[in-house]
KOLGU-4560 file (N, C-alpha, C; in nm, 3 decimals, padded with zeros to 5 digits):
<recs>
<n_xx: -01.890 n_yy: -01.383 n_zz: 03.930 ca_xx: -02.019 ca_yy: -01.447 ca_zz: 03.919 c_xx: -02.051 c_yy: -01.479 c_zz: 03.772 mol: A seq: 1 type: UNK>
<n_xx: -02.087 n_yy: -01.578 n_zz: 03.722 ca_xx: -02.152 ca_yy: -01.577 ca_zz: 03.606 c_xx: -02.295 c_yy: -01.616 c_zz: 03.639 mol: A seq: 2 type: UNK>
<n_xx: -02.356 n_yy: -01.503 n_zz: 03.495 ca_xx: -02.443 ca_yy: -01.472 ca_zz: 03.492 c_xx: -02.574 c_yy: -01.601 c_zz: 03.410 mol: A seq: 3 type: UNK>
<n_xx: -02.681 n_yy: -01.610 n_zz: 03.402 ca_xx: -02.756 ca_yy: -01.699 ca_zz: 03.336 c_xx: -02.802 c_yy: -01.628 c_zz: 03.186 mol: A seq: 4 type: UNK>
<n_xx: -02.776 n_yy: -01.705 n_zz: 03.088 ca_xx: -02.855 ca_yy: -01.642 ca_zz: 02.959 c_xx: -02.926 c_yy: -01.739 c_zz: 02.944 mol: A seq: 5 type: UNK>
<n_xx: -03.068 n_yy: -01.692 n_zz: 02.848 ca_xx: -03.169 ca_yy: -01.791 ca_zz: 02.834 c_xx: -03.178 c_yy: -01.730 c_zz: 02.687 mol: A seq: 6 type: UNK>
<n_xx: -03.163 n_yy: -01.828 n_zz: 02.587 ca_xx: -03.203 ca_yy: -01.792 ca_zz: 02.469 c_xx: -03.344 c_yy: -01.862 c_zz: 02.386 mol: A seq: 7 type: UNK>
<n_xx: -03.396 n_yy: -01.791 n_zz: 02.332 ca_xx: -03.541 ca_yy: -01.788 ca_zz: 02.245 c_xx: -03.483 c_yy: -01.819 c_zz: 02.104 mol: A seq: 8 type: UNK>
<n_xx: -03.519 n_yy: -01.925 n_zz: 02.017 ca_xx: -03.472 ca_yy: -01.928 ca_zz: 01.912 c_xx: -03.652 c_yy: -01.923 c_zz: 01.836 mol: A seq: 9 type: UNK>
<n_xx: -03.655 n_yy: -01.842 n_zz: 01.771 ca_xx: -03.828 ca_yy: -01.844 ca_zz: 01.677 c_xx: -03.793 c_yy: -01.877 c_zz: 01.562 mol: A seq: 10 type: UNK>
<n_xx: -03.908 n_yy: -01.965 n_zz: 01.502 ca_xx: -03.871 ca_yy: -02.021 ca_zz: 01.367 c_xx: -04.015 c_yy: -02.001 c_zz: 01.310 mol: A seq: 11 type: UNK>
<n_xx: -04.000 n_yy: -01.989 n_zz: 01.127 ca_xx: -04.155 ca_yy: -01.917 ca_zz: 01.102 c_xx: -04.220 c_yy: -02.091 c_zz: 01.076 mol: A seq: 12 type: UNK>
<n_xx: -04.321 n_yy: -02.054 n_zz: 00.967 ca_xx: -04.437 ca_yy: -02.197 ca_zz: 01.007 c_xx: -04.311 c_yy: -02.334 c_zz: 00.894 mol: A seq: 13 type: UNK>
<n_xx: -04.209 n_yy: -02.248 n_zz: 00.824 ca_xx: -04.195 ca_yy: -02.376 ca_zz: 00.718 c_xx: -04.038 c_yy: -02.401 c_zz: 00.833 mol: A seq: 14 type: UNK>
<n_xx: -03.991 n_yy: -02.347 n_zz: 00.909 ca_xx: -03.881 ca_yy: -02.367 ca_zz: 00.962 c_xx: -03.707 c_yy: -02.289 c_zz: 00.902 mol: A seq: 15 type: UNK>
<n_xx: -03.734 n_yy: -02.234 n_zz: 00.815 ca_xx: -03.668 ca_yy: -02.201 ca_zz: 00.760 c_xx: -03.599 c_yy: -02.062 c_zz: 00.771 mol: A seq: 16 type: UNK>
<n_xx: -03.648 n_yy: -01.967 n_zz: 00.804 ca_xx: -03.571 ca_yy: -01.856 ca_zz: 00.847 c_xx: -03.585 c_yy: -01.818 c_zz: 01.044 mol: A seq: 17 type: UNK>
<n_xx: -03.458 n_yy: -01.848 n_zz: 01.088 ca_xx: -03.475 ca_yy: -01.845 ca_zz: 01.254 c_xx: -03.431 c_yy: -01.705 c_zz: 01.300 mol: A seq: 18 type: UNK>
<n_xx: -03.490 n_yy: -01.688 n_zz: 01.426 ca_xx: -03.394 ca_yy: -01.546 ca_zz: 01.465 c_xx: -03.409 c_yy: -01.601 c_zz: 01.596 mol: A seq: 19 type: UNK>
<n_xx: -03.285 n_yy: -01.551 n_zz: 01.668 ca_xx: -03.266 ca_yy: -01.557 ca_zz: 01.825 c_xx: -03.316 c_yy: -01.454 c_zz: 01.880 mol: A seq: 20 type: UNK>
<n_xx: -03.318 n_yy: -01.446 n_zz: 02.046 ca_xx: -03.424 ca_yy: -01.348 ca_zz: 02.134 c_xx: -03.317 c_yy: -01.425 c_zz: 02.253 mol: A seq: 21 type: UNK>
<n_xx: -03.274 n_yy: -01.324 n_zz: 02.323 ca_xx: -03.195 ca_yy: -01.340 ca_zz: 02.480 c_xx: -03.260 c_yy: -01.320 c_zz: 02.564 mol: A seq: 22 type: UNK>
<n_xx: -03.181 n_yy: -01.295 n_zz: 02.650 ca_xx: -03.218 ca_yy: -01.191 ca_zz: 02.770 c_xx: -03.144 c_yy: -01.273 c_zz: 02.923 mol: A seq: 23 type: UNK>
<n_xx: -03.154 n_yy: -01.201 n_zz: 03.029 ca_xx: -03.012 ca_yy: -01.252 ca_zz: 03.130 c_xx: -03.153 c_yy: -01.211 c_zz: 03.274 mol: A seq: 24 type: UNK>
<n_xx: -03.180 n_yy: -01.352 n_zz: 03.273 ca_xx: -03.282 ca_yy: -01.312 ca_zz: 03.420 c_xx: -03.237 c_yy: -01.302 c_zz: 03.533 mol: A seq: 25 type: UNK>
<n_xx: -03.257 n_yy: -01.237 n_zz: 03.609 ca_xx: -03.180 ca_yy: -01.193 ca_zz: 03.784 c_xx: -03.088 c_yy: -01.314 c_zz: 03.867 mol: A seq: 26 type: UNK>
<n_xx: -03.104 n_yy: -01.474 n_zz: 03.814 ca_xx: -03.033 ca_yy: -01.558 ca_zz: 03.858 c_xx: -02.911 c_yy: -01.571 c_zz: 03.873 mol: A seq: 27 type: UNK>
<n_xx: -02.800 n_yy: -01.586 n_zz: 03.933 ca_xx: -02.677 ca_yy: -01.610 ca_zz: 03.929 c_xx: -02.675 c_yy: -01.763 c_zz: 03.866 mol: A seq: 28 type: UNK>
<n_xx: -02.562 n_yy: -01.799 n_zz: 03.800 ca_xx: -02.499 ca_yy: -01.925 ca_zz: 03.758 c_xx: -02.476 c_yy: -02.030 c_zz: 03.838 mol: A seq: 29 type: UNK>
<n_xx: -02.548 n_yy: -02.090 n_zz: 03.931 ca_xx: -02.519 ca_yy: -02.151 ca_zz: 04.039 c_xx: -02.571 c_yy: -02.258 c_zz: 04.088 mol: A seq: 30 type: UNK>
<n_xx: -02.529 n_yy: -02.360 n_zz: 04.176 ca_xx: -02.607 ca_yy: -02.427 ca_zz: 04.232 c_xx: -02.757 c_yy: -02.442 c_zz: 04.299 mol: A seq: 31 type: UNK>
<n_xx: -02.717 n_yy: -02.292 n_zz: 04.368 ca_xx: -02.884 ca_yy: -02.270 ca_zz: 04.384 c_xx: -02.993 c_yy: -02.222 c_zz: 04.346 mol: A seq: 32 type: UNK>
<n_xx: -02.946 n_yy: -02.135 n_zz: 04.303 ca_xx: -03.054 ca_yy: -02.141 ca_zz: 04.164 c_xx: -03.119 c_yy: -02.224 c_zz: 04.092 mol: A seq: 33 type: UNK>
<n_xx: -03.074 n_yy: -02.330 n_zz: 04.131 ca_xx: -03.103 ca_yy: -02.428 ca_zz: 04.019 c_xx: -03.245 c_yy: -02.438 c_zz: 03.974 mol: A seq: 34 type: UNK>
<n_xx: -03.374 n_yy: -02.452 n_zz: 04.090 ca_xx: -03.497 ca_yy: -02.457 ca_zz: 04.051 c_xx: -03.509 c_yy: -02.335 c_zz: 04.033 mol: A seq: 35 type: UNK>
<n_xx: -03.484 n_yy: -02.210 n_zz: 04.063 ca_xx: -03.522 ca_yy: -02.104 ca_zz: 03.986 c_xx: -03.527 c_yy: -02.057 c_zz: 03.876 mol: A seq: 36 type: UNK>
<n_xx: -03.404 n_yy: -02.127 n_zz: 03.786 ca_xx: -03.374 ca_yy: -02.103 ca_zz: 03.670 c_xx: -03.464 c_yy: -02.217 c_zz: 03.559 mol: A seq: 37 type: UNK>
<n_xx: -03.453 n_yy: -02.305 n_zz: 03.619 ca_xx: -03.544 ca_yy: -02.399 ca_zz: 03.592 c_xx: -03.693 c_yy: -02.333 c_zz: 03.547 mol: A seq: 38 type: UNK>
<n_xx: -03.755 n_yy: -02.314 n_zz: 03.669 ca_xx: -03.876 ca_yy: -02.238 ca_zz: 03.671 c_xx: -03.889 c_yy: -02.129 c_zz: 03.563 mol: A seq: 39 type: UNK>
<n_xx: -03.826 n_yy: -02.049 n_zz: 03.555 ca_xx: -03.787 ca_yy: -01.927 ca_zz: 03.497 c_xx: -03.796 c_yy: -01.959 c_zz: 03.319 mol: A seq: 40 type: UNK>
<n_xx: -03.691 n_yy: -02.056 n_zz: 03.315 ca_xx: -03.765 ca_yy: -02.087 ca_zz: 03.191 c_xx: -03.880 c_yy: -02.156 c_zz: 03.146 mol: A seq: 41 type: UNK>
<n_xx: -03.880 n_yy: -02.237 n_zz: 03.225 ca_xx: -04.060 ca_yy: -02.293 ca_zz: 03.174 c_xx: -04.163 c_yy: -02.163 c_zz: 03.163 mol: A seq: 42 type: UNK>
<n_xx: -04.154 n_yy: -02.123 n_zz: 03.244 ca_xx: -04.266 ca_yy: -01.977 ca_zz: 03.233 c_xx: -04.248 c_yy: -01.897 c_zz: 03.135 mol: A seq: 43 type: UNK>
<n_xx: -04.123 n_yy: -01.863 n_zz: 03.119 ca_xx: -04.073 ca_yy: -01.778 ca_zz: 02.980 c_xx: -04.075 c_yy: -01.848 c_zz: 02.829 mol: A seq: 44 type: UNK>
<n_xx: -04.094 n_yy: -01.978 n_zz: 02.837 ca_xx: -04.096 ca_yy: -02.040 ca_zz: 02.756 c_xx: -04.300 c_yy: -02.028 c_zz: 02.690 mol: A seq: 45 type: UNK>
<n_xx: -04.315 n_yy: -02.077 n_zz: 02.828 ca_xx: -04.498 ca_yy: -02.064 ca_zz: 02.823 c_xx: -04.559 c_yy: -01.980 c_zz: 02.770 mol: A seq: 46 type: UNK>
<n_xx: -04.541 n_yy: -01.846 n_zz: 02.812 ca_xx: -04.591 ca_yy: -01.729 ca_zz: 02.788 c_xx: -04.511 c_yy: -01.687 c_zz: 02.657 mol: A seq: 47 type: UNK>
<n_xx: -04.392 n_yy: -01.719 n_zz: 02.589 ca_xx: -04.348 ca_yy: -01.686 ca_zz: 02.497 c_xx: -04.441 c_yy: -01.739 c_zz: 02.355 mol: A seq: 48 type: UNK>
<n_xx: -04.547 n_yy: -01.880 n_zz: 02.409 ca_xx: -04.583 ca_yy: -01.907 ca_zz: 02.323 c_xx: -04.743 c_yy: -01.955 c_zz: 02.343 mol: A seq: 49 type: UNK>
<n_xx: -04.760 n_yy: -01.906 n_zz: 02.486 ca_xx: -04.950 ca_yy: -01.887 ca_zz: 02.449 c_xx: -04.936 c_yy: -01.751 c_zz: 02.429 mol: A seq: 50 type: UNK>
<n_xx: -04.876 n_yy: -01.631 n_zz: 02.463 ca_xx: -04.920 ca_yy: -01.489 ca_zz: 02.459 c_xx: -04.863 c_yy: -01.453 c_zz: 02.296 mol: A seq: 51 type: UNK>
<n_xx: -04.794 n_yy: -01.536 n_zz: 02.273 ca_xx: -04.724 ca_yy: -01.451 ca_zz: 02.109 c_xx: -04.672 c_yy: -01.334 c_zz: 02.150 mol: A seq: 52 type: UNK>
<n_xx: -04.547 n_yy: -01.328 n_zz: 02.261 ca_xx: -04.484 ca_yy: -01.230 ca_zz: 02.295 c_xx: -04.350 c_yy: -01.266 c_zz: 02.232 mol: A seq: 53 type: UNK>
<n_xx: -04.287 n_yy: -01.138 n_zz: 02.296 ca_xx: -04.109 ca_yy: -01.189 ca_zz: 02.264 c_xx: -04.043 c_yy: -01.167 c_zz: 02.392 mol: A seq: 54 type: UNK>
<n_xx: -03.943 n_yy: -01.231 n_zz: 02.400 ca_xx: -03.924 ca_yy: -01.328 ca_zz: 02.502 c_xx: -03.822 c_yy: -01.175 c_zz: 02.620 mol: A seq: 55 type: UNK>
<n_xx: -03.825 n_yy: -01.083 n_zz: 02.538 ca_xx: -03.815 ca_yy: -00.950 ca_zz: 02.602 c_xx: -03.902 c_yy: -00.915 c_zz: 02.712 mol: A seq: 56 type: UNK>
<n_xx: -04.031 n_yy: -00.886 n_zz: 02.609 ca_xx: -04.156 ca_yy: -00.816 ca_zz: 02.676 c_xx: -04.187 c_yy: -00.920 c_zz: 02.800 mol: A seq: 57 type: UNK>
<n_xx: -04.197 n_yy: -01.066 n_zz: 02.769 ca_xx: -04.195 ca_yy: -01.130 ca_zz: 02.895 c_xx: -04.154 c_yy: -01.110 c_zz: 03.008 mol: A seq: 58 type: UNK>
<n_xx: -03.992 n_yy: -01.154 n_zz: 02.980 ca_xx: -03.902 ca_yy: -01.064 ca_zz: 03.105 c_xx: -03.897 c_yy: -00.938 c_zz: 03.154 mol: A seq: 59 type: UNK>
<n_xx: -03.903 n_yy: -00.878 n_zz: 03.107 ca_xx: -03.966 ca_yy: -00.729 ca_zz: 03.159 c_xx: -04.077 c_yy: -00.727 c_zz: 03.226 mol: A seq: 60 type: UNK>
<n_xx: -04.173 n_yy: -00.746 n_zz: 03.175 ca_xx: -04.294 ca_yy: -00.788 ca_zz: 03.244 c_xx: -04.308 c_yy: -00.865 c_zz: 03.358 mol: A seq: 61 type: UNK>
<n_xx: -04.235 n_yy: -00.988 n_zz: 03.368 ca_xx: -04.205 ca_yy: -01.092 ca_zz: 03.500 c_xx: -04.180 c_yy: -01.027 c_zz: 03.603 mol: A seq: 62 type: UNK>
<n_xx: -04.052 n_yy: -00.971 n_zz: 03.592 ca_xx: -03.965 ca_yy: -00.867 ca_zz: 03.681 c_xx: -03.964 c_yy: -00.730 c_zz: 03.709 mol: A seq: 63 type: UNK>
<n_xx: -04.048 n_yy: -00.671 n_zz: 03.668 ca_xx: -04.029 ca_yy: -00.560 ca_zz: 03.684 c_xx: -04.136 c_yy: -00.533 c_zz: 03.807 mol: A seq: 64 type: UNK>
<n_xx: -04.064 n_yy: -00.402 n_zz: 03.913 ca_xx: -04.125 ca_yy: -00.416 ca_zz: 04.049 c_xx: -04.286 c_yy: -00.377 c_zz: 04.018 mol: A seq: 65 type: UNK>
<n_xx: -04.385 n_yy: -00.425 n_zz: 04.123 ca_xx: -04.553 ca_yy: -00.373 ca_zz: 04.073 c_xx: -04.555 c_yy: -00.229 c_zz: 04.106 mol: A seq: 66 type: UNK>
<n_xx: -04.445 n_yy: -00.151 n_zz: 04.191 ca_xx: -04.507 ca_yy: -00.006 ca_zz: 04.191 c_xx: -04.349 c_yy: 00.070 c_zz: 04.321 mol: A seq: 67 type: UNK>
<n_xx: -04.308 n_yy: 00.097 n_zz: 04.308 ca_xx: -04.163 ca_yy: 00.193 ca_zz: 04.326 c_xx: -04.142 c_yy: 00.113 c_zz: 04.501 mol: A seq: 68 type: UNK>
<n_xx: -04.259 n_yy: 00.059 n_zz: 04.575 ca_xx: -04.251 ca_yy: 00.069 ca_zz: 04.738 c_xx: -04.202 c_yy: -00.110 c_zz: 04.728 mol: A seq: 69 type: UNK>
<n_xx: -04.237 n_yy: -00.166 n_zz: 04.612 ca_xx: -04.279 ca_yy: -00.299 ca_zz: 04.640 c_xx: -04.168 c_yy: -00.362 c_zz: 04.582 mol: A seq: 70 type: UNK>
<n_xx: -04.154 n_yy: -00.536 n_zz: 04.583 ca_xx: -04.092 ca_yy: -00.584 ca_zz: 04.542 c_xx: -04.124 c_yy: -00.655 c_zz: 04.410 mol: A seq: 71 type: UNK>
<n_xx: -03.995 n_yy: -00.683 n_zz: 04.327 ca_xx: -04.050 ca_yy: -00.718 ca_zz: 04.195 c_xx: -04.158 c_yy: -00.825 c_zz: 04.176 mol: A seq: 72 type: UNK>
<n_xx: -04.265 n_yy: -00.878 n_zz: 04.099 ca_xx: -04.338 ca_yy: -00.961 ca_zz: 04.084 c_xx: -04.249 c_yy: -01.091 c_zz: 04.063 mol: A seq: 73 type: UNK>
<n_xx: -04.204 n_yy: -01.113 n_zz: 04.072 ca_xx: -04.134 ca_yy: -01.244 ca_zz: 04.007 c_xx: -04.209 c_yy: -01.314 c_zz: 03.899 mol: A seq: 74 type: UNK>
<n_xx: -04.242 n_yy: -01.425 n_zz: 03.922 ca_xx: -04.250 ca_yy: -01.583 ca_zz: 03.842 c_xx: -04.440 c_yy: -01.588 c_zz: 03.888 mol: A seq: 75 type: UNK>
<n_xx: -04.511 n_yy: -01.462 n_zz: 03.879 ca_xx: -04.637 ca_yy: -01.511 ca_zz: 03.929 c_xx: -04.777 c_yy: -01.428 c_zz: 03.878 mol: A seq: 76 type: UNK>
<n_xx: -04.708 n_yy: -01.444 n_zz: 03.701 ca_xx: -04.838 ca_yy: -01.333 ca_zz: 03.635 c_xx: -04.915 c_yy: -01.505 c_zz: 03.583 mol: A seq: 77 type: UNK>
<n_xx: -05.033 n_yy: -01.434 n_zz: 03.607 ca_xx: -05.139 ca_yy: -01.577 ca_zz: 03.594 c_xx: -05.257 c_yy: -01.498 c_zz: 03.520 mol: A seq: 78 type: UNK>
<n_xx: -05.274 n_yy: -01.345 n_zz: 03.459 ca_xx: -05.390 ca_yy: -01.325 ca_zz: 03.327 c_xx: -05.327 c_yy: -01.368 c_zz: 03.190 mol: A seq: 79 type: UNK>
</recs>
């Protein structure tokens, strides 16, 4: 299987010093995925840059289950 990487590249206000930010969201490499991955980044992209997060805390946050019985939140934090 290959896996999906999504990379974050941040740059400060003059452009000049960049740092990268990864991370590998639950998608497989695939055809069907396709709008998921899609999706996945627009949102991670969004929130990477109204919340002034890093593109970690996002994903973590996206995915991680709401409470041990349940299933992960996905693609559907809206505060």
């Amino acid at each position: 299987m290959n896996k999906t990487q999504v990379t974050y590249r941040f740059q400060d206000g003059l452009g000049i010093k960049n740092h990268r930010s990864a991370i590998f969201p639950p998608y497989d490499w695939n055809s069907r995925n396709q709008s998921k991955i899609i999706t996945a980044v627009a949102d991670l992209k969004r929130l990477v840059e109204e919340r002034n997060l890093s593109l970690k805390d996002v994903a973590k946050f996206m995915h991680e289950p709401v409470a041990n019985d349940q299933a992960p939140r996905g693609l559907t934090w809206k505060t």
